[in-house]
Every structure is written in C-alpha cells, then in structure tokens.
N, C-alpha and C positions, 0 to 999 in steps of 0.2 A: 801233285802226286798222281802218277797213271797207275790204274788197277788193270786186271784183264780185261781184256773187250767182251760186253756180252750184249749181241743182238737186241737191242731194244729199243728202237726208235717208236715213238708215239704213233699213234696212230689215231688222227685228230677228226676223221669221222664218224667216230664212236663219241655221241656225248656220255655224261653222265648219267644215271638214274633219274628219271624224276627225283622231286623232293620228297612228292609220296610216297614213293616204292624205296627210296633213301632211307626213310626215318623209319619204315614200317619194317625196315630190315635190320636197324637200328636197336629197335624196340623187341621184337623176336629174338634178334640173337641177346639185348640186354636180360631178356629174362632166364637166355640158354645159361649166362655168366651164372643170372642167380641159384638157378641148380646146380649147378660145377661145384659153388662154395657151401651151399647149403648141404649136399651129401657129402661134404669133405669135411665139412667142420662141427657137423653136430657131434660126430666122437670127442670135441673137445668138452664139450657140457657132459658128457657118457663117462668121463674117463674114469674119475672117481669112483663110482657105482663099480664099474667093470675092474678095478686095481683090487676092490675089496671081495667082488665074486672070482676072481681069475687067481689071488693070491703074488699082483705082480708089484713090479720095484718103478719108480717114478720113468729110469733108465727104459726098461723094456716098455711102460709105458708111452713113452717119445719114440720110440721103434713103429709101434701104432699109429702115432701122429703125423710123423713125418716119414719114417726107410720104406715102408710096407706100400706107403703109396709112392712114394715119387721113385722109387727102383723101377716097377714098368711102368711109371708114367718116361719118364727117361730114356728108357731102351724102345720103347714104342713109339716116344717121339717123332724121332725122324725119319723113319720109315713113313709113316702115317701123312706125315709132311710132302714128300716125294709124290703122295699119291692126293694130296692138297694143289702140288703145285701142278698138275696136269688133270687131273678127273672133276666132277661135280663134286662143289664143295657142301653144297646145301645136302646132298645126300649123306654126305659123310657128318657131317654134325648131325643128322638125324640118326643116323645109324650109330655114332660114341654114345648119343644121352640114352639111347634107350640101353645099351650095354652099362653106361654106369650106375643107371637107375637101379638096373637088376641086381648089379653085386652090390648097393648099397642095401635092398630089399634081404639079400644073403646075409650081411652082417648081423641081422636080426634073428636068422635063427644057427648063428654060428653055436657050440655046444662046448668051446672050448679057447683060449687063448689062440692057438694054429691055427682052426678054423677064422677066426675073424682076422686074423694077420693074412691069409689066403684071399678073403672078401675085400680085403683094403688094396690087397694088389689089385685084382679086376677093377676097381676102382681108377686106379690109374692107367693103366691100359683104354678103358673108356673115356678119359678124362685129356688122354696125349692127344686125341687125332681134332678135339674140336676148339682150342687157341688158335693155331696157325691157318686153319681155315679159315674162321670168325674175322683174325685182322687181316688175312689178305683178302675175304668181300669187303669188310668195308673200305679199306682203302681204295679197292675200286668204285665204291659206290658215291663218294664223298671229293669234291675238289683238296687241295693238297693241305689250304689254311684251315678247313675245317675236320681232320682228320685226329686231330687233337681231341677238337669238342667229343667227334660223336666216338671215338674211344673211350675218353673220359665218363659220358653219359651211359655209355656199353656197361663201363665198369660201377657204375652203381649197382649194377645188378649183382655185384661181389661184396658191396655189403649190406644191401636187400638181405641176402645168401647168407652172411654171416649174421644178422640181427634174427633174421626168422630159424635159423636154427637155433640158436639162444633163446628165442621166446617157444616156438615150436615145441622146438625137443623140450624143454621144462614144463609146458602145460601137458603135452604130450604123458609124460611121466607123471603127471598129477594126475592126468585122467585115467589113463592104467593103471595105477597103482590103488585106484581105489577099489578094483575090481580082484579075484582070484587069479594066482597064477595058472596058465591054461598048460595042459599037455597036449601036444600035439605029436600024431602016429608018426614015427619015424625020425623024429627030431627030438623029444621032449619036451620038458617046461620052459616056457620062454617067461624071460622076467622083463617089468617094465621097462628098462633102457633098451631092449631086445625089440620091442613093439616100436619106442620110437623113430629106429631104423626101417622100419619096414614100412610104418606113416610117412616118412620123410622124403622116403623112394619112390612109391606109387607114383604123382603127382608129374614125374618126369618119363616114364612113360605116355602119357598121354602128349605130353609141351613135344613127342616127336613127334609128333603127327603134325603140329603147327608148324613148325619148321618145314615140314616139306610145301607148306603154300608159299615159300617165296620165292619170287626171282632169282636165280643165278646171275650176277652182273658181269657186264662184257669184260674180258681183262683187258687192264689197261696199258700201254708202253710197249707191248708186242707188234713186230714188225708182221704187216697185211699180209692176208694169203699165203705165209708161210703155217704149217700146223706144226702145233708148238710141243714139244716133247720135254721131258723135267731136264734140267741143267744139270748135269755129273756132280755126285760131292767131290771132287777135286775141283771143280773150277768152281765150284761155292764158296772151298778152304781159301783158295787164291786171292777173291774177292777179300774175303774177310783180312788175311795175313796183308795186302796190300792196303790195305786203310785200317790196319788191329787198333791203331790208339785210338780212335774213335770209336771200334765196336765194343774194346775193350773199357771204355768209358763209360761206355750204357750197360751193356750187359754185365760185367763184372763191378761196377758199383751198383747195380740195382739188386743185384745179387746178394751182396754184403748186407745193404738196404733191407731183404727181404729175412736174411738171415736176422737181425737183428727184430724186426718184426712180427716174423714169424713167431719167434719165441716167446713175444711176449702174447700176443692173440689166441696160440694154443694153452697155454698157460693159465689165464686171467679165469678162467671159472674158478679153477681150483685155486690159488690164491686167493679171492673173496670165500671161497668155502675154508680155507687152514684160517686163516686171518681174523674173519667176524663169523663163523661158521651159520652162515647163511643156508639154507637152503636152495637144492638145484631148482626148482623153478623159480623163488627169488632170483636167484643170479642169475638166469636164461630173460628173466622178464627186462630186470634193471640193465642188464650188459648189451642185450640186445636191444632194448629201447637207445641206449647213447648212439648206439651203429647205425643204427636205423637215420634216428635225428641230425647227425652230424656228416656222416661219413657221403653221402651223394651230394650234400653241400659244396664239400670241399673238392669233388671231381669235376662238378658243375664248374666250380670257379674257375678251377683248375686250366679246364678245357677252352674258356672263354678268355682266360688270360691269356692263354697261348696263342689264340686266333685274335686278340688287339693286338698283341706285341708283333704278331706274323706281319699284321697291317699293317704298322707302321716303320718295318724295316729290318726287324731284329733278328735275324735268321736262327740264330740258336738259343732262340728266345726257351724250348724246351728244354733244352738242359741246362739254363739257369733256373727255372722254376725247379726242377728236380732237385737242383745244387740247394738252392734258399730253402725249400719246401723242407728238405734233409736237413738242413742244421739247424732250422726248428724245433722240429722231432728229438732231436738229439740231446736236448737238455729236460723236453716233457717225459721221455722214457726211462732217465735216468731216474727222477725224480719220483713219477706218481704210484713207483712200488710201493715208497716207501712213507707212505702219507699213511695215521694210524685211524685217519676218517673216513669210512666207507664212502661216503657220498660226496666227501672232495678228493677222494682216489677217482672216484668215476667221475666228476669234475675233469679232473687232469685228466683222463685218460680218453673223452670226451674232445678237449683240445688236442689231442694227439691226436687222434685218427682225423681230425679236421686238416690238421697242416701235412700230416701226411698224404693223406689222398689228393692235395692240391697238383702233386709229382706223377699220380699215374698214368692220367692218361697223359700228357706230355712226354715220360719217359718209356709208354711202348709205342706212342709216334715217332719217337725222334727216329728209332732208326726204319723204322717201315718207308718213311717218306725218302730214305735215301737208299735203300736195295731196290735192285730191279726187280720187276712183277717176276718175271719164271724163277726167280729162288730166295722169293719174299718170305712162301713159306716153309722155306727150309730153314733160312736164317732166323724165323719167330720159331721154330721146332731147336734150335741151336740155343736160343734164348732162353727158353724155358725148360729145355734142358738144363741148364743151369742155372734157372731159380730154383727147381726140383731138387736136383741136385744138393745145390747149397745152401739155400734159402729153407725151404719147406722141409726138406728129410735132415739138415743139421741144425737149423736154427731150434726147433723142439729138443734135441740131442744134445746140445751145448746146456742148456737150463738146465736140463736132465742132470748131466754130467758135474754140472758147480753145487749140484743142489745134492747129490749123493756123495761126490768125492771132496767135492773144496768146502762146505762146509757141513757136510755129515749130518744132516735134520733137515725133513721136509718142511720143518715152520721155519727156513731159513728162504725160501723158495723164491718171498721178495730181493734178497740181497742178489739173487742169482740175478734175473731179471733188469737191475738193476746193473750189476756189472755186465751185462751181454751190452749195454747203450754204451757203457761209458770208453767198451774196448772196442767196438765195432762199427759205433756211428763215424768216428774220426777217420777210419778207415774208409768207410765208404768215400766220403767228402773227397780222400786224398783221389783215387781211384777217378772220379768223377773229373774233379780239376785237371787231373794232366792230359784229359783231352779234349778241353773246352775246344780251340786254338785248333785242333784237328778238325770237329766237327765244322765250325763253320766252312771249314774248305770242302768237310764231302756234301753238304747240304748246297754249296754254289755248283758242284760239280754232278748233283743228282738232276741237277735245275737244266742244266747244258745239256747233257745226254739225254735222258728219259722225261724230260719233262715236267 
C-alpha cells in the first residue's frame, strides 16, 4: 500500500539517549501521567458529596466526569500538538501541568454547579497539550522494541494517579471534615470535597519545575540539515486515510475499549457507596489500594511482553496483546458489577484492571512506531482526541443514560455497568480484528522508510 511521501529518512548520527537520561525521562514524565489522572479522577470519589450539595441527576453528573473535560481537552488538542510537533516539548508539558494543576486548585472553590463545570474545562485544556508531547520524547528517547515497555512503565503513573486519588481524596475528606467549614473573603464556605481539590492540585505545581530539568531528545527519522517545520493537517489526513484500516484499528477500538472503561472507573465509587454504603474514605482506601496493587503490574507485563514477542519476530505482536488483553476484560466487566460481596467485587474488579492494563502501553505503541516523527504528534493529538471524545466524555454518559432512562433507579447503577461490557466490549474486538492484516504491513513499511 503507498501513503504520501513524507520527508523522513533517519538520520543515523544521532544515537539515542543514554540509558540514564532514557529512564530519567521516563520516570519524570511517568509521574507527569500521574497528575493528569490524579486531578481528573478525584471528582470521581467527589461525585456523591457534590450531587447532594449541587441538587444534580447522575446524567449531569457524567457531564462533570466526562463532556466538561474532554470538550477542550479535544478542541485544544491538536493545535497544542502542531506546536509539539515543531517547538520544545519539555517546555510545553511544563507549561500544561502547571495550568491544569491551577483549574484543578479552582474546582475547590467553585460556589456552584457552572462554576466547577468551568474549572473541569481548564482542566482539559491543560491536560490536551502534554500526551502528544510525552509520547513523541519518548519515542525518541527509547530504541523501537522498547518503546512499548517504557510507555507501559509511563502509564503506571495513570494508575498511581487513579489509586492516590482514591486514597488521597478519601483521607483528604476525613481530615477536613473533622474540622469547621471555613469562609473564605470572596468565595465563601468551602466544604470538605472542596478542600480535597485544592490538596490534590498543589502538588502539580511544584512536579513543573522538575520537568523542566530534562533533556529535550534529538528527534529522530528527520532528514539532516533541513529545519523542520510541522507537516500540514492535510497531509497528516492523507497519511492516515491511506493506511485508515490500520489507524482505524487502534484508534477506534481503543476508543470503544476506553468507552467501555471509562464507565466503569468513573462509576465504581458510587456503586460501592449505593451498593454496601460504604463510606467515601472506605472506598477511596479499598479501591485505590486494588489500583495501586494490580494496575502497574499488569503494564509492566504488558510492556515486556511486547518487547519478547518484538524479539522473536512477531511484528504485530501489540495488537494482539491489545486484542487478548480485550476479551479478557470483556467477561471481568460484565460480571463484577454484579457480585453481591464487596470484597469479591473488588476481587474481580482487581483482575480486571490487571488484564486490562496488559494492552496499554502496547496499544499507544503500536501506532507511534509506525507514524513519522514530524506528525507523531499530531496523530497522538488525533488519537486522544478520540478517546476524549468517546471514551472519557461518553463512556460516563452512557452509564448515566441506562441508569436514568433504561432502567429508572440509581440502585440499578450495576446493571448499567454491566450492560455497557456486554454491548461494547464485542464491539471493540470487531474493530480491532479487521485490521490485524493491515497493521503488519504498515509496521514492515515504517521499518523501510523511517527506520
């Protein structure tokens, strides 16, 4: 299959990073992951609290969860990408976390529903410009077999992120809450889920300042002595429309994937709160402790599987790992709604985030390794555009939507849950399989051109 031509011959003077300056870049930007998810998803442990002070419907509360952020995460995307794939990246992730740190800091002394729907946008605005940077250094920073691992490893820091906002924000709230609510001049009285926004945000402020001590890495596959300028979004569309069954295999099953995930992860506090009514730091500790324990397990594997399988021949060894990893998943989510034992729901649900995470960093390698370096980061701003998009702003919305309309009671909330697996996961799979058969041909043909 020929795509457009785009300028990219290696350029085989430039080694790679040391291994130090590799892993240290690694490790910095893994912790940038863990703030991205950490101020994104402590409003999941919040939601309750804020439905009963706000007076809202589970509906608007999935508006929160998911449209409020990923609308300008979305639209800010690929702009922000554009200016990834030609300027210092290092500076621009330093300059997103301290923007999204501040509007998560804002969410705390939001005074109203509108007000915090407002704060959840800046959220994503800050949140669009530092993905597509993130994987196009380390792509450069990292040889092609191991691009999997240290993604994989990146992405622990997403459920670092997701378990410390679970324990955080619950102890958080037990600490405030033992105290008076405060008024503060010009805002008013903040209540304790109010505070734990604002604990949650600090923290990222400061992590930009570390970010600016790393290395910028040389980019890699750009032809010598020419200065490189961003590649047009038409000839990025081109790219893509001329090999789509294979982008459309990743990107729109991972999509599906994330839809179906999403749902359940925004979800899962308030389920164990209708269910066993638990209390929120109970469920911030227990839910976040499983995340914690299981979830970098499963990326670690993840990431090493896909670097043995690389080694021994298997070219699209990552989107079988994504494919298995997925229909895994696909029988644990259906099921561990509906288990009536707290402690073998988080069992299951335990195994689910294991087999799941085995796919991710595999499946945001698979297509990094085969786009060219000048509109890597346009196509990761393309991608996550449409996780945002459909994953993260509907997959909340759908729950929302079964749990108000199809079956009319919020203690119905697991059945919702439940059916988002049984109608979604199948779907992904299909998506995924029709273009096994493609990939390996642009993965031989990334190999020919760029190296």
């Amino acid at each position: 299959m020929d795509g457009p031509t785009v300028e990219t011959r290696p350029a085989p003077v430039h080694p790679y990073p040391s291994a130090r300056s590799a892993y240290y870049t690694m490790f910095v930007l893994g912790v940038v992951v863990m703030f991205t998810i950490l101020d994104r998803q402590v409003l999941a442990l919040m939601i309750e609290p804020i439905k009963a002070d706000y007076h809202i419907s589970d509906t608007q509360a999935a508006l929160l969860l998911g449209a409020a952020f990923s609308l300008t995460y979305a639209i800010a995307g690929l702009p922000l990408a554009r200016i990834a794939d030609v300027s210092n990246r290092r500076n621009l992730i330093a300059l997103c976390i301290a923007f999204w740190s501040t509007a998560t800091m804002a969410c705390g002394i939001a005074q109203n529903y509108t007000h915090l729907f407002i704060a959840r946008l800046g959220i994503g605005i800050g949140e669009a410009g530092y993905a597509p940077a993130t994987w196009s250094m380390v792509t450069d920073s990292f040889p092609r077999e191991k691009v999997a691992f240290a993604t994989g490893t990146i992405a622990i820091g997403g459920h670092m992120g997701n378990g410390l906002a679970l324990i955080l924000g619950g102890s958080a709230l037990a600490l405030v809450a033992a105290f008076p609510m405060m008024e503060l001049p010009f805002i008013g009285q903040l209540r304790p889920w109010q505070w734990a926004f604002i604990i949650v945000g600090l923290p990222g402020l400061l992590w930009a300042l570390v970010v600016m001590t790393l290395k910028e890495p040389m980019r890699r596959g750009l032809v010598v002595g020419i200065k490189q300028k961003s590649i047009p979004a038409i000839e990025v569309a081109r790219w893509l429309a001329a090999d789509w069954r294979t982008y459309f295999a990743i990107i729109g099953g991972m999509c599906v994937k994330t839809l179906m995930s999403m749902g359940t992860s925004q979800w899962m506090p308030s389920l164990f709160r209708r269910e066993f009514d638990w209390s929120l730091t109970h469920i911030g500790l227990a839910q976040g402790s499983v995340v914690l324990a299981v979830g970098p397990l499963g990326l670690i594997l993840g990431g090493k599987l896909s670097e043995y399988l690389h080694r021994r021949g298997m070219i699209d060894a990552d989107m079988k790992i994504v494919f298995y990893a997925l229909m895994a998943s696909i029988g644990l989510s259906a099921t561990f709604p509906l288990v009536g034992n707290p402690y073998l729901m988080l069992a299951l649900y335990g195994c689910n985030i294991f087999v799941a995470s085995l796919g991710i960093g595999p499946g945001t390698a698979a297509f990094q390794v085969i786009t060219p370096n000048r509109m890597r980061a346009q196509v990761s701003a393309i991608y996550m555009f449409a996780m945002n998009v459909v994953g993260f702003a509907l997959g909340p919305l759908v729950v929302a939507l079964f749990t108000d309309f199809l079956f009319n009671d919020p203690k119905d909330l697991k059945y919702s849950l439940s059916l988002c697996a049984v109608l979604l996961g199948p779907l992904a799979l299909l998506v995924i399989a029709q273009g096994m058969k493609a990939y390996k041909r642009s993965y031989a043909r990334a190999i020919a051109e760029f190296g």
